[in-house]
C-alpha positions as CSV (number, residue, x, y, z in Angstrom):
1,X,152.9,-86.4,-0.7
2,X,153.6,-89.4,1.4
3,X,150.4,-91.3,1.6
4,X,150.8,-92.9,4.8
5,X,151.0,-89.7,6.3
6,X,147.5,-88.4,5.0
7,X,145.1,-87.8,8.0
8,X,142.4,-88.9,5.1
9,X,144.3,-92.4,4.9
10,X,145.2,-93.6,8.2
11,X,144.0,-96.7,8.9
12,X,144.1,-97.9,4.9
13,X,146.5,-100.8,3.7
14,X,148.7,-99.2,0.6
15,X,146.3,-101.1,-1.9
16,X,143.0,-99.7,-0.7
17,X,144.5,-96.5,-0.6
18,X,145.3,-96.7,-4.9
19,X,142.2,-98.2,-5.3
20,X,140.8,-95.2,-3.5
21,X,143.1,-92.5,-5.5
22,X,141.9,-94.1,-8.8
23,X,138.6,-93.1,-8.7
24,X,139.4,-89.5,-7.9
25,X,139.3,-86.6,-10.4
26,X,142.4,-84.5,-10.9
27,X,142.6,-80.8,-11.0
28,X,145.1,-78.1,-10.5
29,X,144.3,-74.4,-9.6
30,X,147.1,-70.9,-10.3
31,X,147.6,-68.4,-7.2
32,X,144.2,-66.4,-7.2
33,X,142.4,-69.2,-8.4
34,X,138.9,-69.7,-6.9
35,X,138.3,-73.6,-6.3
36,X,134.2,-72.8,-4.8
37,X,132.5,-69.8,-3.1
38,X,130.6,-69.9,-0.1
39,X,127.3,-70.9,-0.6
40,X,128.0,-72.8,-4.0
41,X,126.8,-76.2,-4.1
42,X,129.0,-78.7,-2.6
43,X,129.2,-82.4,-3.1
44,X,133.2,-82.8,-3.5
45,X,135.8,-83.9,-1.0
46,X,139.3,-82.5,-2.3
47,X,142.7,-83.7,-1.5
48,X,145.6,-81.4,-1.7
49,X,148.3,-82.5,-3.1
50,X,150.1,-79.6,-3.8
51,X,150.1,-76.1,-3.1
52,X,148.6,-74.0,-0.8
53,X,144.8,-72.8,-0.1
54,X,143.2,-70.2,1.7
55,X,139.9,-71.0,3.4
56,X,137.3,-67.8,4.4
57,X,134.0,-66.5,5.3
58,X,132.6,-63.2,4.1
59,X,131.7,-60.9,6.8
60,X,130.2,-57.3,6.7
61,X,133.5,-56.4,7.0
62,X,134.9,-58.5,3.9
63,X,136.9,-61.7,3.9
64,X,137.7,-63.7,7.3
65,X,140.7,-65.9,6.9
66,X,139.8,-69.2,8.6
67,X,142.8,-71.4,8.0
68,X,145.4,-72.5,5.4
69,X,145.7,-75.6,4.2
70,X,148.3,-77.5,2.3
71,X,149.5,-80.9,1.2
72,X,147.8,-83.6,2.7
73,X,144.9,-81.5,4.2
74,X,141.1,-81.7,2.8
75,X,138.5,-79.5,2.3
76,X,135.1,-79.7,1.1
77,X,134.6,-82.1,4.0
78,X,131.1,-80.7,5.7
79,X,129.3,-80.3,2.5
80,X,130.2,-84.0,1.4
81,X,128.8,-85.2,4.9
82,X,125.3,-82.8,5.1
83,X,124.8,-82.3,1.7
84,X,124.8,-78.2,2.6
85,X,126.2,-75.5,0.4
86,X,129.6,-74.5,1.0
87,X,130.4,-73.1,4.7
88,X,133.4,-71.2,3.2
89,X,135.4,-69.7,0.2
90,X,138.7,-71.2,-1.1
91,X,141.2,-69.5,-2.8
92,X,144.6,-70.9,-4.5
93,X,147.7,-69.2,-2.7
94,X,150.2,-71.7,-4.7
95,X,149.6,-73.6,-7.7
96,X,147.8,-76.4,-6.2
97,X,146.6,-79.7,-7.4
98,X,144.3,-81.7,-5.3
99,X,142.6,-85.0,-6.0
100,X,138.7,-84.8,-6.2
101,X,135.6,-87.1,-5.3
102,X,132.2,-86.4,-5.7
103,X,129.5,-87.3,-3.9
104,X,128.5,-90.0,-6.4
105,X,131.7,-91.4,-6.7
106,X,131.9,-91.6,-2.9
107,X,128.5,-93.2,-2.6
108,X,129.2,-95.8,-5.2
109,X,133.0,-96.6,-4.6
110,X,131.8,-97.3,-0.7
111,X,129.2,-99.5,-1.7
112,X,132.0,-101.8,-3.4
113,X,134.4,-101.0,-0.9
114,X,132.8,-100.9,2.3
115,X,135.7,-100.9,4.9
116,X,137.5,-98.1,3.0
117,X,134.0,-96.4,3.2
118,X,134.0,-96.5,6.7
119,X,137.5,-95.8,7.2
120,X,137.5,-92.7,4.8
121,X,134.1,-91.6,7.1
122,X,135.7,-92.3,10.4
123,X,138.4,-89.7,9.1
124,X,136.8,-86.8,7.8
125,X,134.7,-87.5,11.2
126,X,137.8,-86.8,13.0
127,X,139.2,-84.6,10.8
128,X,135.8,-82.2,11.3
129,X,136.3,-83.1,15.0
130,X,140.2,-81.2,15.0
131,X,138.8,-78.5,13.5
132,X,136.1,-77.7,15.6
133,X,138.8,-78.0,18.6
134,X,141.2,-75.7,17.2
135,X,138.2,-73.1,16.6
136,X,136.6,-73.9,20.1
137,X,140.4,-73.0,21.4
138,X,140.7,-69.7,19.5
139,X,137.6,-68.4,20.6
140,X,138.4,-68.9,24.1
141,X,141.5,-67.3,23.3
142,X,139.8,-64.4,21.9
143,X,137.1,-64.3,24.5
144,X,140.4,-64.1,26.8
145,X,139.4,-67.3,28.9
């Protein structure tokens, strides 16, 4: 994974981005791996690194896929931002290892670091932003506007 092409990253110099990296958590997940339900607590922004992830809702009629995501993508990104329970299921397609911060760490890396703070917020704002676009756009699609 090429940092400088990590949507979570742009904007950072190559030293606030290690900084950044060093206070994150490590963990790696096998195919069929749950990483959090829908409706768990959340708190953690993850990274992937590696692998492949499944994102989805549970409807009366079981699982809704909602996207895949792979290197370089983030999840977990709502629940870090309202404090909510988890919008959505993931699921490990790949072996995956992604880089995790919690809430805490967040909180308390920003307030030493405050321009990667807002840098790091300004991108998961946009990154939220693309993804309500891309689901505004498929339910046009499917609404056959």
């Amino acid at each position: 994974m090429d940092p400088a092409s990590v949507p979570l990253f742009q904007g950072m110099l190559d030293g606030e981005i290690g900084k950044f990296t060093l206070v994150a958590l490590q963990r790696t997940y096998q195919p069929g791996e749950t990483i959090f339900r829908e409706n768990d607590p959340g708190g953690d922004l993850l990274l992937i690194e590696k692998g492949l992830v499944e994102v989805r809702v549970r409807g009366e009629g079981g699982a809704i896929g909602l996207v895949s995501l792979g290197p370089s993508d983030v999840l977990g990104e709502i629940s870090v931002i309202d404090e909510g329970p988890r919008s959505a299921e993931a699921e490990a397609k790949a072996p995956t290892r992604v880089h995790v911060w919690t809430r805490e760490v967040l909180r308390r890396f920003f307030e030493k670091e405050p321009r990667i703070g807002y840098i790091i917020s300004s991108n998961i704002g946009r990154i939220i932003a693309t993804r309500i676009r891309g689901a505004n756009a498929l339910l046009l699609y499917r609404a056959g506007r």
